[in-house]
C-alpha positions, 0 to 999 in steps of 0.5 A, spaced: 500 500 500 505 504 501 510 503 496 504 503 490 501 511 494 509 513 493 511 511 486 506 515 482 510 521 480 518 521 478 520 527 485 518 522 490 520 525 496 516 531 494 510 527 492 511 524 500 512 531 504 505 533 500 501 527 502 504 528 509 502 536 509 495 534 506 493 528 508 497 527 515 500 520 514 492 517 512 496 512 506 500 510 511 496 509 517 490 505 512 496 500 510 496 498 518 488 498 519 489 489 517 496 491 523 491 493 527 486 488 527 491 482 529 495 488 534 487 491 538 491 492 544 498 496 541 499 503 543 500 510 537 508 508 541 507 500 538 503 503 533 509 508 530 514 505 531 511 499 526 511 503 520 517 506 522 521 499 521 517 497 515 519 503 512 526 502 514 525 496 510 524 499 504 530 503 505 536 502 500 541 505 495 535 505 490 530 507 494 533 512 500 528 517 500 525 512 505 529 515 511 525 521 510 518 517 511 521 513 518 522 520 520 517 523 519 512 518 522 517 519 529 515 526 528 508 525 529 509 520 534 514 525 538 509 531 537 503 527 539 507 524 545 509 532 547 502 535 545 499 530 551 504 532 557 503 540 553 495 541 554 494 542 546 494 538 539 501 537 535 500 543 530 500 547 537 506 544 539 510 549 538 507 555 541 508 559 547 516 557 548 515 562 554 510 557 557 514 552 556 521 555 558 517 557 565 515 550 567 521 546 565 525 552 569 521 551 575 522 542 575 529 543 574 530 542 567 533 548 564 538 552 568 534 558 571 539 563 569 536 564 562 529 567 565 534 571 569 537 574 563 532 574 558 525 578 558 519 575 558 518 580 552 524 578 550 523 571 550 517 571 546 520 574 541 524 569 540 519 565 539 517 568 532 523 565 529 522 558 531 521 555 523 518 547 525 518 546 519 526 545 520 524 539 523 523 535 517 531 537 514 532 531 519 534 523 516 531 518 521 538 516 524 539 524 526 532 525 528 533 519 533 539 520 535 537 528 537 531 525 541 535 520 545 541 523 546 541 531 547 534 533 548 532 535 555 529 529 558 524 529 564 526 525 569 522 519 567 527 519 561 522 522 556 523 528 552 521 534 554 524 538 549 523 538 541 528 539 535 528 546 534 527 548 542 533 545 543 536 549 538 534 555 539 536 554 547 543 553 545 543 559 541 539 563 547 545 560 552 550 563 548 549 569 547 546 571 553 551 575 555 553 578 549 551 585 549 550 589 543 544 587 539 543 580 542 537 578 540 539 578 532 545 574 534 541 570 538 537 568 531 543 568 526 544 562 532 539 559 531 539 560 523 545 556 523 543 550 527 537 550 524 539 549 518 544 544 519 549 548 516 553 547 522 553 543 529 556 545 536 560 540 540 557 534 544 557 536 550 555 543 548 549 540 544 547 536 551 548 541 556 547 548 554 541 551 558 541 545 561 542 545 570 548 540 570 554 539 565 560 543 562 561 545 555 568 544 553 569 538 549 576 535 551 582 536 555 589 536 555 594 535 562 601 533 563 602 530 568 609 532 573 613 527 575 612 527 582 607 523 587 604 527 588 603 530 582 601 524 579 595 523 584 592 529 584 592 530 575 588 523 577 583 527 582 582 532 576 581 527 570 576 524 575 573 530 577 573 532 568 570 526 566 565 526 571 562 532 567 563 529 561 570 531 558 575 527 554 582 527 557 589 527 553 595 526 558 603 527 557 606 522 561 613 524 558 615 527 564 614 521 569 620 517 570 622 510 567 622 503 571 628 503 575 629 510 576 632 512 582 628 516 587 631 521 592 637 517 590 635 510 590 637 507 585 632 502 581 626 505 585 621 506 581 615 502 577 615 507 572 609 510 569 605 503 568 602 502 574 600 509 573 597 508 566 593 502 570 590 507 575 588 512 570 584 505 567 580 504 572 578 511 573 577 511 566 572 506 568 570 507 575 568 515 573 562 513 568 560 520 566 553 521 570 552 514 567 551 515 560 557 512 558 564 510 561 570 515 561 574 517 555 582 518 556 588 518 552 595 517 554 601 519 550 608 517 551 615 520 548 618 515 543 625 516 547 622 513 554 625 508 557 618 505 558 616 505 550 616 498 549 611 495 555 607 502 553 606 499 546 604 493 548 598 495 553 592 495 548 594 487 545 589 482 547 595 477 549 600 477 553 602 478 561 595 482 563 598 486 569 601 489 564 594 492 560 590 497 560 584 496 555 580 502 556 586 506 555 588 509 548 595 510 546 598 516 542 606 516 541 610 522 541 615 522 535 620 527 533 623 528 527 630 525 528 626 519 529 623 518 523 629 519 520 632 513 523 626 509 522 627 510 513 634 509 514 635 503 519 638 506 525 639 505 532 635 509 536 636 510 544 631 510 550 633 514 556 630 516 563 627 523 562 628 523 570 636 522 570 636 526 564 634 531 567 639 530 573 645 529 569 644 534 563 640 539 567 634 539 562 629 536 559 629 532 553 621 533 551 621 541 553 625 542 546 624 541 539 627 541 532 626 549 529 627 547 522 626 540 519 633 537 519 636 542 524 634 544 531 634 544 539 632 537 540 636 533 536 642 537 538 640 536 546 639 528 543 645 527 540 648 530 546 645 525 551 647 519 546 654 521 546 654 522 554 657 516 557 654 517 565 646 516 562 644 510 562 640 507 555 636 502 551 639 502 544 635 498 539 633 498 531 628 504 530 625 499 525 623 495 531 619 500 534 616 502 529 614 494 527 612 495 534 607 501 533 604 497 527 603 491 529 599 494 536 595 498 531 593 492 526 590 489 533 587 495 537 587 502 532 592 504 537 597 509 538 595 514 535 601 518 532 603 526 534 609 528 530 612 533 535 617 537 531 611 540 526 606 541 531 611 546 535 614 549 528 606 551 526 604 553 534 602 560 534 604 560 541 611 558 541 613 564 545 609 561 551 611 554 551 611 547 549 606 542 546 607 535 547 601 532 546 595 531 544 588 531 546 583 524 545 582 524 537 589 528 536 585 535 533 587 539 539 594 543 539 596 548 544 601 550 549 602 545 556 605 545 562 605 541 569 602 544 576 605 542 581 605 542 589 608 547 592 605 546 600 600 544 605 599 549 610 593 548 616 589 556 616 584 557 621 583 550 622 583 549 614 587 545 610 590 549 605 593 545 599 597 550 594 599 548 587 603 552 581 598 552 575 600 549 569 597 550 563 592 544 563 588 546 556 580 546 554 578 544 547 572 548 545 569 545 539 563 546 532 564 544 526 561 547 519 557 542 515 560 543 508 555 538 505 550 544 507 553 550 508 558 551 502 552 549 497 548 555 500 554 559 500 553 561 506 560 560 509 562 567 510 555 569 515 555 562 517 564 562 521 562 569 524 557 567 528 560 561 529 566 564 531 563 568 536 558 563 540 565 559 541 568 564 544 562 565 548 562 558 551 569 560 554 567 565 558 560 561 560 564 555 562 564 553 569 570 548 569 571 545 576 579 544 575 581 551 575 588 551 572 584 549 566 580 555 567 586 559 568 589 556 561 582 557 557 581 564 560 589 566 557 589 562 551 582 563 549 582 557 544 577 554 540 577 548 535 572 550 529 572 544 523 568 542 518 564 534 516 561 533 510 568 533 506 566 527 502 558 528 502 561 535 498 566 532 493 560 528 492 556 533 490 561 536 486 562 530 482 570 530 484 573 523 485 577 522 491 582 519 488 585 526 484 588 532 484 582 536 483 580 533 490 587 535 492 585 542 490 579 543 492 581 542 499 587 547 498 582 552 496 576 551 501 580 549 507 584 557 505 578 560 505 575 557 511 582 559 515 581 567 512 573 568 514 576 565 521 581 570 523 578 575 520 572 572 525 576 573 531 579 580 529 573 583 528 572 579 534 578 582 537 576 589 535 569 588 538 572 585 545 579 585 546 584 580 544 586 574 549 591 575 554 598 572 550 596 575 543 602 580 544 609 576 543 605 572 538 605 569 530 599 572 530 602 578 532 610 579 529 606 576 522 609 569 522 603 566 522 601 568 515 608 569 512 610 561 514 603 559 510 605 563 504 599 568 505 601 573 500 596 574 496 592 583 497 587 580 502 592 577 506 597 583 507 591 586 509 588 582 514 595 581 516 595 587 517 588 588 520 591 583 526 597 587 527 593 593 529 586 590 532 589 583 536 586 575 535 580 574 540 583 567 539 590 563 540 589 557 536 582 557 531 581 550 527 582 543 529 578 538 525 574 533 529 571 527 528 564 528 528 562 521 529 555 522 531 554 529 529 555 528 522 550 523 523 544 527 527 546 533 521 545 527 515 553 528 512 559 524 513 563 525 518 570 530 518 573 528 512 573 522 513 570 517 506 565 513 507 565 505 510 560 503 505 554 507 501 549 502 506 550 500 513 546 500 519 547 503 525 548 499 531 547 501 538 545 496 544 538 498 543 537 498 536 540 497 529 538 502 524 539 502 516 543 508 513 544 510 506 550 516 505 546 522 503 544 525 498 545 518 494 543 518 487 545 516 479 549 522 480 553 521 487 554 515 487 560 514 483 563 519 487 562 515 494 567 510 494 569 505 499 575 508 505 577 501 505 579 501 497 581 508 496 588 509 496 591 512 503 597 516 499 591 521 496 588 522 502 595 524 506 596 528 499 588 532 501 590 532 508 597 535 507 593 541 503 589 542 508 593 541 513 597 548 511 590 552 513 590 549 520 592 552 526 591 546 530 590 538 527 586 534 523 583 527 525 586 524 521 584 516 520 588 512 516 583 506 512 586 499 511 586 492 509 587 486 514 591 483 509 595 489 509 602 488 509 608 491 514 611 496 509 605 499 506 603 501 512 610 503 514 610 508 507 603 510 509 606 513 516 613 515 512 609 518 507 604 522 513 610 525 516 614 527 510 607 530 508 608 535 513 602 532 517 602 534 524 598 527 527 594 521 525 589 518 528 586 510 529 589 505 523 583 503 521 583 495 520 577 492 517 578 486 521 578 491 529 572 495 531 573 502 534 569 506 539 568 513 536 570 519 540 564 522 542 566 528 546 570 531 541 564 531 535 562 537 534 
């Protein structure tokens, strides 16, 4: 019944919204009049969720416009569910937000600061610019997850909120402190949300507007090499991960195995033991139970403890000596690369007693020039000095090392250390040694360190020296969308603004973290959709146009970014540490080539008005984001044109977006793409990035050592500044969520 009503004219998806406009799903809910009879008990719920499935099961690459149907239908069954609770019918659904703002304050639900900061007037005039018609941009996996996942619930777990509430919430949460024509900036919110045209970050998406939870993404320690320094970065992992961030950790600084302590030789365990501590916080410290913390843990390659590190993630071996919830990332300097493709010896030292004997620290430098520089020299130096102890093993076989532990976990991630310091915009304040969870975020870092305990009043008071413990802010730009419409200039202005915003709405509860937000003011605008939009554009993957069109996008996407938070700074004054910076001095546009007129002048235009922004774009993943927005994830190509999307409580067919006779051409499997034209597109668009990419690399299981060896080689002398899992066919992965954005 319902495939003879959807067929009768060629433009089947018009034909479709018509008969739901016209006829409020009557074809559909005849074809279930025989369901009904042998269902006389089911609910609108069962009633509802029957069609959804026996439209999904039309869903296919023929036929992907079914998607839209099961939407639909769950619309109405979400309108019906909220007109009960709402006193009214399904067109009413939407009326009066004030009224519904008001009683979802008073229960608790919403953070009673937004009545407090906008007027009632105010609020009802917002509510004019809700557009429910919106709701039907949605594909059914993105509708779903949007209600199950970030719309506010009552306490009974149901939710209270509706699509275009949810965004107009956020946009409202934003710009509440803003305070020259806050009610437009509001609506331009709310317009790029609502459109699609962008996304905000996970945790923004969840919490904005809401009593609980922050609304930065991830975060970055490093961990100071003492007991104490150890157990209270634990304690504030703990404490972020309570609240739903994802945690990068630098344990670099931490002494090897048998390491002497105060003067003991042999004494320490090495950072192992604590790897497996931060595993059961990890596990213990469920994020308010919705899923299990996220953390990330980083190692120098030249640490005595790399091997073991290597190993933690395998599913064989001695399993006092794994850490399976932990994810892995290696620190590679460039001397090592280079003795990895010449088959020479690499040696691994104790960062304590390198300390000790050569009165600095190995990590806290880097190599200034490709093929020259501080961290080589101060290398060199350490394997010539006979009083350091040391490992001397084939650099190949590390590297064997990382690949196999890859080929079985996904993991370590690898951060190439000497190019990220190179390309950070903020050298003249410190040093970065790692990365955060998905290998996006890269910003100057430091460990806190005790200083004292005293007893005052009665009060124990425990003094600590901050370090720079960063705070990842995140959206993405929906490229699939956004760049069709041709809206990206309207678009990153108020992007650009409402990620600035949350740094200053933001109530982190570890305050080093605060502090370092407050100095760097960072943000991480991205983009997803990149393989939806070659699509689109009818460019092969595999090609230099694909190479040339990621230069020229990611080029402009970087201007309208700067020239974003200049105005930005204009308006509000740049962040702390502007001064002294590549931003400031121009090398930031002159070690990128910027040398066009418009370029000079925005150059210029910073020079004289500061960035609001220390560090500006990194591309995340956007695993579910991309999902909920109905493109494809970061710039990642496809698994498969169709698949399911599976979770513990169902299992959902999907279609790549807008598939048809035209795109499909153009949407080629990850697994049969050749990896080297995704490193030369990440390579071109790497140079428009302040920060990173997370970048995954795709592989077969029958991939052999050296390709894979010529993919990790090819990445670093590509000029790539990380990348993320490899991506075997035969491994499953878990997805990053709080860095989807």
């Amino acid at each position: 019944m319902v495939q003879k009503v959807l067929t009768k004219k060629e433009n089947l998806i018009d034909e479709l919204l018509t008969i739901f406009k016209e006829v409020q799903l009557a074809p559909l809910v005849r074809a279930y009049d025989k369901w009904l009879k042998k269902n006389p008990q089911a609910t609108d719920s069962q009633v509802a969720q029957a069609m959804v499935l026996d439209a999904l099961s039309h869903l296919d690459e023929e036929e992907p416009y079914w998607t839209f149907v099961a939407a639909r239908i769950y619309l109405t069954q979400v309108y019906n569910e909220l007109a009960v609770t709402r006193n009214c019918t399904n067109d009413e659904v939407y009326n009066d937000f004030y009224k519904h703002l008001s009683r979802l304050s008073d229960k608790g639900l919403y953070d009673v600061r937004l009545l407090q900061a906008y007027t009632k007037k105010e609020i009802i005039a917002l509510s004019e610019i809700i557009e429910p018609e919106r709701d039907t941009l949605f594909t059914y996996i993105g509708l779903k997850t949007l209600m199950d996942r970030y719309v506010a619930k009552d306490y009974d777990k149901t939710p209270a909120e509706l699509p275009q509430e949810r965004w107009l919430i956020i946009a409202m949460t934003l710009m509440q402190n803003e305070s020259i024509n806050r009610l437009e900036k509001v609506k331009e919110s709310y317009w790029a949300m609502s459109n699609l045209y962008m996304t905000v970050a996970t945790p923004t998406l969840s919490n904005a507007g809401k009593p609980h939870g922050q609304l930065s993404s991830c975060f970055i320690d490093t961990v100071d090499d003492s007991l104490q320094g150890i157990y209270d970065s634990n304690t504030d992992v703990a404490t972020l991960s309570k609240y739903g961030g994802g945690i990068g950790i630098y344990m670099g600084k931490v002494r090897s195995r048998g390491s002497s302590i105060r003067g003991f030789k042999g004494a320490s365990s090495g950072v192992m033991p604590w790897i497996k501590q931060l595993n059961n916080t990890a596990v213990s410290v469920d994020q308010l139970g919705q899923r299990q913390g996220a953390i990330a843990v980083y190692l120098d390659v030249w640490h005595k403890d790399i091997m073991p590190f290597l190993d933690l993630k395998l599913n064989n071996g001695d399993e006092r000596m794994r850490a399976h919830d932990i994810f892995t990332g290696v620190s590679l300097p460039d001397i090592f690369m280079e003795k990895v493709q010449a088959r020479e010896e690499w040696t691994l030292f104790d960062p304590h007693e390198v300390r000790t004997v050569m009165g600095y620290s190995l990590e806290d430098s880097y190599d200034e020039m490709k093929g020259k520089g501080s961290f080589r020299d101060n290398y060199q130096a350490c394997v010539a000095d006979e009083r350091l102890t040391r490992e001397v093993v084939p650099a190949i076989d590390i590297m064997k090392r990382i690949m196999r532990s890859q080929l079985e976990t996904g993991v370590p991630y690898m951060f190439y250390r000497d190019e990220v310091n190179r390309k950070n915009t903020n050298k003249h304040e410190g040093m970065i040694y790692s990365s955060n969870l998905c290998t996006e975020i890269f910003q100057n870092m430091s460990a806190t360190t005790f200083e004292s305990i005293t007893i005052e009043d009665d009060i124990i008071v425990t003094r600590r020296k901050p370090g720079d413990f960063v705070v990842c802010n995140l959206s993405s730009i929906n490229l699939g969308k956004a760049v069709p419409a041709g809206v990206l200039n309207r678009l990153i202005e108020v992007q650009v603004r409402m990620l600035d915003n949350v740094i200053d709405l933001n109530m982190i509860p570890v305050p080093q973290a605060e502090r370092t937000n407050a100095r760097y003011r960072g943000i991480g605008l991205g983009t997803f959709g990149w393989h939806h939009l070659l699509a689109l554009k009818a460019i092969r993957w595999e090609s230099d146009e694909a190479v040339e069109f990621a230069d020229e996008l990611y080029e402009e996407i970087a201007y309208l970014t700067i020239k974003a938070s200049m105005n930005l700074s204009r308006e509000k004054g740049p962040y702390p540490l502007f001064k002294g910076s590549d931003f400031h001095n121009g090398e930031y546009f002159a070690s990128r080539g910027y040398l066009s007129k418009k370029w000079c002048e925005l150059r210029f235009d910073v020079s004289m008005n500061g960035m609001r922004n220390g560090y500006l774009m990194a591309v995340a993943p956007n695993s579910s984001t991309s999902i909920l927005a109905g493109s494809t994830a970061s710039i990642d190509p496809i698994f498969q044109k169709s698949y399911s999307e599976e979770k513990k409580d169902y299992k959902i067919p999907v279609t790549v977006p807008d598939l048809n006779q035209d795109t499909t051409w153009y949407y080629k499997s990850a697994y049969f793409i050749d990896q080297h034209w995704t490193l030369k597109q990440n390579a071109a668009r790497q140079r428009h990035i302040d920060q990173g990419i997370s970048l995954n690399l795709y592989v077969q299981n029958t991939i052999k050592a050296k390709e894979l060896l010529d993919l990790h080689l090819d990445a670093w002398a590509s000029g790539l500044k990380t990348t993320y899992y490899v991506r075997s066919t035969s491994i499953e992965l878990i997805e990053c969520e709080s860095c989807s954005s």
